[in-house]
C-alpha positions as CSV (number, residue, x, y, z in Angstrom):
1,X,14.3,-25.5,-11.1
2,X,11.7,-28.3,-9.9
3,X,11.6,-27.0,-6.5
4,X,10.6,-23.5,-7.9
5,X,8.4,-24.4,-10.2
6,X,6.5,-26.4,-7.5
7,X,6.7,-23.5,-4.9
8,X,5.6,-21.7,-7.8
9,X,2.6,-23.6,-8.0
10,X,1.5,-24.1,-4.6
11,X,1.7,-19.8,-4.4
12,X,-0.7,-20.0,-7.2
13,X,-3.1,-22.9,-5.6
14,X,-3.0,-21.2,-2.3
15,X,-3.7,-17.8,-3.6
16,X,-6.9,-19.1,-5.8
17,X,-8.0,-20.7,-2.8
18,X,-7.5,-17.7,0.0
19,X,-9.6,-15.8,-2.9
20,X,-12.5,-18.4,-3.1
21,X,-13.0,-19.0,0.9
22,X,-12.7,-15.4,1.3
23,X,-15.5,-14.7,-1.8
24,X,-17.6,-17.6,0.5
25,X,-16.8,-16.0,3.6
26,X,-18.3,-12.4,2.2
27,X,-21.6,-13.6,1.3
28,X,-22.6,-14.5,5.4
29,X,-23.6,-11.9,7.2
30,X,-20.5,-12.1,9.6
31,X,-17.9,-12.2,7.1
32,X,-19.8,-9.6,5.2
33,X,-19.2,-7.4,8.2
34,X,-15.6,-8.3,9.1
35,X,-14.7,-7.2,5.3
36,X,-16.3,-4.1,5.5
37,X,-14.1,-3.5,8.5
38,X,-10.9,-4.4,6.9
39,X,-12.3,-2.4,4.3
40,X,-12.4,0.3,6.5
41,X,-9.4,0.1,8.1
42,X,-7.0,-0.2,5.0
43,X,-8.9,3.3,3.5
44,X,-8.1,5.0,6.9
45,X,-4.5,3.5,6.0
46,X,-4.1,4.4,2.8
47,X,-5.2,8.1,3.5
48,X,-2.7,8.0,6.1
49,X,-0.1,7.2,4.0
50,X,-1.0,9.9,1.0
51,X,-1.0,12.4,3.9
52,X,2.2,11.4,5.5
53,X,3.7,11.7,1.5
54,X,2.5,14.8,0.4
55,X,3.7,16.0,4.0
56,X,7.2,14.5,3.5
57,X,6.7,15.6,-0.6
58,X,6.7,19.6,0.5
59,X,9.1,19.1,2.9
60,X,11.7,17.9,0.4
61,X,10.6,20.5,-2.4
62,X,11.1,23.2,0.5
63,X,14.6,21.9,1.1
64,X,15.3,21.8,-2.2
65,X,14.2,25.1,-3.2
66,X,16.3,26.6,0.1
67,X,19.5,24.9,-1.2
68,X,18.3,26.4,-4.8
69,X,18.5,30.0,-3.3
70,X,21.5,29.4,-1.5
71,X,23.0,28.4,-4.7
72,X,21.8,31.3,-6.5
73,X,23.2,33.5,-3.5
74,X,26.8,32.4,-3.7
75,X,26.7,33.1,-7.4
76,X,25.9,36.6,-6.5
């Protein structure tokens, strides 16, 4: 229990920190730039990844509706 609480803690210290150096960090002109390239880079990811799941999510409604018509055919 005491060891998780202080793991527990030092998450919670460390995060507060990583958000206050990297609130610092945005304001120079440098880090200002690098964010905006992160930025960048995890929107291209994220549209990735709703494209990849919308292509998988007609896919599997395809397949579905296939095995729903064969159903329906050997009631028939």
């Amino acid at each position: 229990m005491n060891r998780a609480l202080l793991l527990g803690t030092g998450v919670g210290i460390g995060t507060v920190l990583g958000f206050g150096v990297a609130h610092l960090v945005s304001r120079t002109p440098a880090g200002a730039r690098f964010f905006d390239g992160l930025n960048g880079r995890l929107q291209g990811l994220g549209a990735a990844m709703r494209t990849g799941y919308r292509e998988r999510e007609a896919e599997l409604r395809a397949a579905i509706g296939d095995a729903e018509a064969a159903v329906a055919a050997l009631d028939h």
